[in-house]
N, C-alpha and C positions, 0 to 999 in steps of 0.2 A: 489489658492483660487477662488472662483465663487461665484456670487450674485445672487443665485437664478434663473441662467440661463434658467434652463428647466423644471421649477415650475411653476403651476398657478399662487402662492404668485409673481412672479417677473412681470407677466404680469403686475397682480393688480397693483402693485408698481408704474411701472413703466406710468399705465393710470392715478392715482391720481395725481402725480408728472406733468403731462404733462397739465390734468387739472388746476392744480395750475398754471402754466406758462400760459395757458389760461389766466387763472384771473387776472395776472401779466398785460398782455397784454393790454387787456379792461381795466384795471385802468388807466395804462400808455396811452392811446387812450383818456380816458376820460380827464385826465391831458391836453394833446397836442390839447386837442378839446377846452375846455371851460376855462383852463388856473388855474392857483394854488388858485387863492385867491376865485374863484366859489368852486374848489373841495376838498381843506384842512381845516381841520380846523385850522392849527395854524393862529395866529394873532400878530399884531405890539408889544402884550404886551407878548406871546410865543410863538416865532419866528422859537423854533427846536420841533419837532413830532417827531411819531413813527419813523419815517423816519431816523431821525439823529440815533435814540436809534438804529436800524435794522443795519446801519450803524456798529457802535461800535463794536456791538453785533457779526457781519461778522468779521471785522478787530482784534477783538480780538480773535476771534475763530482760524484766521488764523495766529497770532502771535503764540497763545500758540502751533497749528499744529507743528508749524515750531522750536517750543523749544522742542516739543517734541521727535520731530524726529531727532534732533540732537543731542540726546541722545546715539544713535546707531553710526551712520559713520563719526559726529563728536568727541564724548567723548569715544566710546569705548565699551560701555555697551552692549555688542553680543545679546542680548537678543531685544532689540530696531530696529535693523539691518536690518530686514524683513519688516518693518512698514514704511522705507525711502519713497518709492516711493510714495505711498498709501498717506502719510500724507504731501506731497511736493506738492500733483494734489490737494486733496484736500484744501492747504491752498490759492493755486494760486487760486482754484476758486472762495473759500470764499473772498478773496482780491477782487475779479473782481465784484464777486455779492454786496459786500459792495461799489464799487465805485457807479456803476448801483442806488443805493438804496439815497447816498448821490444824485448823478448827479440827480435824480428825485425832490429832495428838491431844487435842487438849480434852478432860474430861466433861468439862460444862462452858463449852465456848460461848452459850449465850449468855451466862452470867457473868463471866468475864467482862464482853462486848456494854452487856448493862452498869456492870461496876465500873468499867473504864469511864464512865459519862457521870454516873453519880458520886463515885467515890477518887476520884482523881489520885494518882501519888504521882507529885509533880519531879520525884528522885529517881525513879523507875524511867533505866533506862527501855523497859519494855512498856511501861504506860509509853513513851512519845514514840516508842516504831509503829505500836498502832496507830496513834493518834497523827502522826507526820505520814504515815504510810495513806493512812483515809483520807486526808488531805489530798495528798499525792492522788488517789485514785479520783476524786473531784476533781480537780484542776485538769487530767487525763480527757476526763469527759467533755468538761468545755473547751478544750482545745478542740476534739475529736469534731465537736458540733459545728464548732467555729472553721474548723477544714470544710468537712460538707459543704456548709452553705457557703462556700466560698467569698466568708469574710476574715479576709487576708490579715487587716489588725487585728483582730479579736484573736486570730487562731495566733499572733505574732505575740501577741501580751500573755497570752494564756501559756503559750510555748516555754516563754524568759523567765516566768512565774512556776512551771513546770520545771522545766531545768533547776533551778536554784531548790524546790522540794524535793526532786529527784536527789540531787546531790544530798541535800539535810538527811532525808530520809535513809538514804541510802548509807551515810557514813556513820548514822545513828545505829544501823543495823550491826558494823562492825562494831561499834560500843556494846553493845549488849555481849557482844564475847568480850572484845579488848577492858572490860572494867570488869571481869569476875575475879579479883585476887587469887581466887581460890583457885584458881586455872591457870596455872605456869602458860599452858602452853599457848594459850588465847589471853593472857592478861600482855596491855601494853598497849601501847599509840598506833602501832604498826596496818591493825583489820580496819580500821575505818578505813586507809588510803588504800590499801591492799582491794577490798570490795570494789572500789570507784574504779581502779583499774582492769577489774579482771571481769568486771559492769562493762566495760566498753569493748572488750572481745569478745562477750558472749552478744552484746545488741548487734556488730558488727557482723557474727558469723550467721546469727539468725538471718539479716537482712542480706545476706549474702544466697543465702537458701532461696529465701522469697521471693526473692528477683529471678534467679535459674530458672526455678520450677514452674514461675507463671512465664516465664518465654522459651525457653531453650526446648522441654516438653511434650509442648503442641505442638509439635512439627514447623511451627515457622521459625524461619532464621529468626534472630534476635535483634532488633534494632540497632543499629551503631552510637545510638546514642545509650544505651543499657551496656553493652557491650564497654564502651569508656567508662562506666560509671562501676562495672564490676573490676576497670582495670584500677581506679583511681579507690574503691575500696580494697582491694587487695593489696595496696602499698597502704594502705592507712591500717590496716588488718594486720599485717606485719611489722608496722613499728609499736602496734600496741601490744601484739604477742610478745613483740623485743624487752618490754620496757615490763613484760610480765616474769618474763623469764627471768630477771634483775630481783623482782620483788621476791619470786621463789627461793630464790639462789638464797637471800637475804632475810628468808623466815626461815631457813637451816641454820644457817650459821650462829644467832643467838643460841637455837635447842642445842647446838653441839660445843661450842664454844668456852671451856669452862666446866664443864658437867654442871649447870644448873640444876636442881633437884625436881624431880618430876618434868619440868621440860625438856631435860635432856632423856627420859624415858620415854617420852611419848615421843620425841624427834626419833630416836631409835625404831621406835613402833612404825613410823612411818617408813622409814631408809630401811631398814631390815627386818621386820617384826613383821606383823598378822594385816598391815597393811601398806605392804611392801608393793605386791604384785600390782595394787590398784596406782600407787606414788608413780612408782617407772613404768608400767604399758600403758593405762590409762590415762594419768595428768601429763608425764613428761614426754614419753611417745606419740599417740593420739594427742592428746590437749596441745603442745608445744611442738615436737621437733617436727611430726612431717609439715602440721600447717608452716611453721615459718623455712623450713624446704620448700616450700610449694608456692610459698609465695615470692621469696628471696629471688627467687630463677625465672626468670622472664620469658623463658618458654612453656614454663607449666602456669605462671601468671593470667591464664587464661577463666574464662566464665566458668567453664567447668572444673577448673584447678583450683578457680577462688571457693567454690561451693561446696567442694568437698574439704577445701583446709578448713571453710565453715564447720560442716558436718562432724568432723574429725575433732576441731575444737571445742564444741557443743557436749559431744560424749567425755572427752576429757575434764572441762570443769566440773561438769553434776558430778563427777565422782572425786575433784577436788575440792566440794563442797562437803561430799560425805566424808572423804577422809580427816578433812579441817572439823566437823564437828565430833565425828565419831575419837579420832585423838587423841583429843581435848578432855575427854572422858576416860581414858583407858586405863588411868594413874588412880590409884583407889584413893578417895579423901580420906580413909577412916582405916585406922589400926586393926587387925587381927581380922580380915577380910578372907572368908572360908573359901572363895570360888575366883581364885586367882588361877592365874595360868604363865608360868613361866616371870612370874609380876605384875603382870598386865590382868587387867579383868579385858573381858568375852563378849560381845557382840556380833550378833548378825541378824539381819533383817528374818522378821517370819513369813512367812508365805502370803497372809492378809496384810499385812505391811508393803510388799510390793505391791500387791495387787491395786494399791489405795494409789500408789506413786502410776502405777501402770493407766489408772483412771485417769488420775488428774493432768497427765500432759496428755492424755489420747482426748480429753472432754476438753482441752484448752485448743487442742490441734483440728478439732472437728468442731467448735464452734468458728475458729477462723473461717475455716475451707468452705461453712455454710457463708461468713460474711464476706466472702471472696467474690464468693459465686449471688450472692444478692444485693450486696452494695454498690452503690457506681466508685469505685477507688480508683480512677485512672487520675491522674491530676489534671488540672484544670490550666497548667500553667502554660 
């Protein structure tokens, strides 16, 4: 497969993308210049931003990569087997660019990363996302190598080993919301499986993209064997959206059910409040109804119908990542809270705050397209 190698379209691609890491840059410049609390908007009363959301949004992007692709050379499924490598580069970088994205939130990430090794808190559910997550990114790699050289057990061990830290990791990541007491609307059992599911729409829609883009593109037809493999993902893309749209349905109903105190304010915020517009165009529109339209109907069931429910799906989650963290916060912890609005406290991304998220998917998306274009990724099988 090829991206666009010897096409105007790839040039393009590849100057927007390069732009965007521009812009990554100068935010990140502006950060390091005049310091967080000049250039962010979050505040003592909402401590996580787009930032954290951008975060997630990577990490899980690269979880589901990583379930997906073990599909193929760990479970068997021949059809999956071509996508290993492709979706192994891609989850490592989505990991690397999600650290990047968190490390910008955080004010001394390296001392952090030093404390987490010398001073352990083995209670902190955020000491093990790192520490399962670094993991995770290890295990990533030797699989990765293990694909290359095509040595089939080592990358089959590495995969099973993979998968099982992928999951750890990943349901640990919903811990770090579902055990905050102090968060109605993130406290509970519910984010850890919530994550793992909504992990396997976004690997699935990514790898739905990958495959188009490196055949459909270049002006050649598309293999008939790509061609079944986009059809046999878009009915597996589709029960996963199905079974997403259950869990949706099923994280309102507690917020409303009852008037919960503070959860049912932030549920509110969400259905009708200050992040309404992003819940219904965004997660439920884009994120859910056309892809599972588009896939449900066997005539738009097609390579370019599966890649754009991708597509569609893709923009939808990162902003049901933001609105899951941004929510969560909206309910003020503390009494006599001067800068309410309607009850709710206020956020919204600063301009250096995009710019950091505008970087970190444009430098995760242009180091792929570099290892697209230098690496031998076709399978081997």
């Amino acid at each position: 497969m090829t991206l666009l190698k010897h096409r105007p379209s790839f040039k393009l691609w590849v100057g927007v993308l390069a732009i965007g890491v521009v812009v990554g840059i100068v935010g990140t410049g502006n950060v390091l210049l005049n310091g967080h609390s000049a250039v962010y908007n979050v505040t003592r009363e909402i401590p996580w931003g787009i930032l954290i959301a951008t975060y997630v949004f990577l990490v899980v992007s690269s979880t589901g990569l990583c379930l997906v692709s073990s599909l193929g050379h760990v479970f068997g499924i021949e059809k999956f087997d071509f996508i290993g490598k492709r979706a192994i580069i891609l989850a490592i970088l989505t990991l690397l660019c999600g650290f990047g994205a968190i490390g910008m939130e955080l004010t001394h990430p390296i001392r952090m990363g030093l404390y987490t090794i010398i001073s352990p808190n083995f209670s902190s559910p955020i000491w093990w996302m790192g520490t399962l997550y670094g993991l995770y990114l290890v295990l990533l790699c030797a699989e990765l190598f293990f694909l290359m050289k095509g040595m089939h057990k080592g990358a089959f061990a590495m995969g099973m080993i993979g998968f099982i830290a992928a999951i750890t990791a990943h349901s640990n990541l919903g811990a770090v919301f579902g055990l905050l007491e102090a968060r109605p609307y993130w406290h509970g059992s519910f984010l850890p499986i919530y994550f793992i599911v909504s992990a396997l729409v976004s690997g699935g829609a990514i790898v739905s993209m990958i495959v188009y883009f490196n055949h459909k593109t270049t002006g050649e037809p598309m293999p008939q064997k790509y061609e079944d493999f986009m059809g046999t993902l878009g009915k597996l893309q589709a029960l996963f959206l199905l079974i997403l749209v259950f869990f949706v349905v099923w994280k309102i109903i507690p917020g409303l059910y009852g008037h919960p105190p503070e959860k049912y304010e932030a549920t509110v915020a969400v259905l009708s409040g200050p992040l309404a517009f992003n819940f219904w165009f965004f997660e439920v529109l884009l994120g859910l109804a056309i892809p599972v339209i588009l896939l449900l109907n066997k005539k738009t069931r097609t390579p370019y119908g599966v890649m754009m429910a991708g597509l569609s799906s893709t923009v939808g989650i990162f902003f049901m990542r933001y609105d899951l963290v941004i929510a969560g916060q909206l309910v003020s912890m503390r009494e006599g809270t001067a800068d309410l609005v309607g009850g709710l406290l206020q956020y919204s991304p600063s301009v250096t705050e995009i710019a950091i998220v505008i970087g970190a998917i444009s430098t995760c998306l242009l180091l792929y397209t570099i290892a697209e274009r230098l690496l031998p990724l076709e399978s081997d099988h």
